[in-house]
N, C-alpha and C positions, 0 to 999 in steps of 0.2 A: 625246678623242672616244670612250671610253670607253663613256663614256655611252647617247652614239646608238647604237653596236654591241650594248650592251643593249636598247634601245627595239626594234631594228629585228628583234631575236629575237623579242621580246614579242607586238609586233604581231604578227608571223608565226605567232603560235599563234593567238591571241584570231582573225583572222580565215580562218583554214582552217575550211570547210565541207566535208563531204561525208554523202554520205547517212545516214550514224548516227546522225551531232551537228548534221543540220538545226537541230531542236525545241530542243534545248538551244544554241546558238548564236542562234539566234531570242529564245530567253527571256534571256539573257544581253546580246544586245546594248546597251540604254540606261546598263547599266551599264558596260558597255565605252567605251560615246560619254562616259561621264559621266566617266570615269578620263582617256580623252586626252586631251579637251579641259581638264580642271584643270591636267595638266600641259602644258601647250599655255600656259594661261593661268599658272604658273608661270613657265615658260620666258621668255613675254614680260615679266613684271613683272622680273625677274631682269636683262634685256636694258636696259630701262629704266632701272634702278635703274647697271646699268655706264654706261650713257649719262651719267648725273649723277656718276655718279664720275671721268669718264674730262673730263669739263666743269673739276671741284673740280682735281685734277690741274693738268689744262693754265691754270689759271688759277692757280694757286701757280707754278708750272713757269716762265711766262712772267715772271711778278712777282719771281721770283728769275734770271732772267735779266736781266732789265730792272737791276737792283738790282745787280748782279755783273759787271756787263761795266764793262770801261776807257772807251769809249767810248759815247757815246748811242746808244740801240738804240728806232728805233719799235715800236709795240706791236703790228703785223703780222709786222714782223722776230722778235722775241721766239716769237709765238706759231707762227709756221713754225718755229722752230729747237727750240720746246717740243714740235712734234708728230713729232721725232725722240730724244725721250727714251724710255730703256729703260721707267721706270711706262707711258710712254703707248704702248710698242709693245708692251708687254704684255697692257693693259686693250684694246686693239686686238683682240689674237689672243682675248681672252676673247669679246670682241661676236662676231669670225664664226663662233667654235665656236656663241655661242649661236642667231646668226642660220640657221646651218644646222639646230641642232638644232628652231628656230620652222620652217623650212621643212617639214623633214620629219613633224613634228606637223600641221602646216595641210594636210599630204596625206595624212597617214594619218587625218585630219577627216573628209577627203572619200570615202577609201575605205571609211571606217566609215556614211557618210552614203548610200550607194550598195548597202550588204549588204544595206539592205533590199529592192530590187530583183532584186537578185542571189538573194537566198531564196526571194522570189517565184518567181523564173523557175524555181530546181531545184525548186519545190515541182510546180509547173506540169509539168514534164520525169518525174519521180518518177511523178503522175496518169495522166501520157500509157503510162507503161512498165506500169503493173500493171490501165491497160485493153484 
């Protein structure tokens, strides 16, 4: 989770506002919207892609249980006793790292999608004070 704890710095700069770095935060923004949301869309293809691995997996996994037991094992059996395999409690812990790191991207989406408002209003707050 590394990672996140980098992202969640990042963000923490790119959207601090205060009245210096209005104009320059204002100009900056789409390019900001355009960096998280790639890595948003990174993250998800990434998620994706563990999904089919974590399928490939369990579907060897089960085929060589099935193949290896002394006894006949139906293929629900197999594949419950395959989703206690270490590959698969691994590729496991990789999807909720990535599913949290999808979460926090889809909200730091929306907190990016909102600055514009937010600039408005201190731009608005700025007008009010130097009339």
């Amino acid at each position: 989770m590394e990672q996140l704890e980098k992202y969640i710095i990042e963000l923490e700069k790119d959207v601090k506002i205060d009245q210096f770095n209005v104009r320059d935060v204002q100009l900056r923004l789409p390019a900001y919207k355009h960096k998280w949301v790639g890595r948003l869309m990174r993250h998800k293809y990434e998620l994706s892609k563990l999904y089919a691995k974590k399928n490939a997996i369990k579907k060897q996994v089960t085929q060589k249980i099935c193949e290896t037991t002394t006894y006949k094992v139906t293929k629900t059996a197999a594949e419950k006793a395959a989703d206690n395999h270490e590959t698969i409690i691994d590729v496991n812990n990789e999807i909720e790292d990535q599913k949290i790191i999808v979460e926090f991207l889809e909200k730091g989406e929306r907190i990016l999608s909102s600055m514009t408002f937010d600039i408005k209003n201190i731009i608005e707050v700025m007008k009010l004070e130097t009339t």
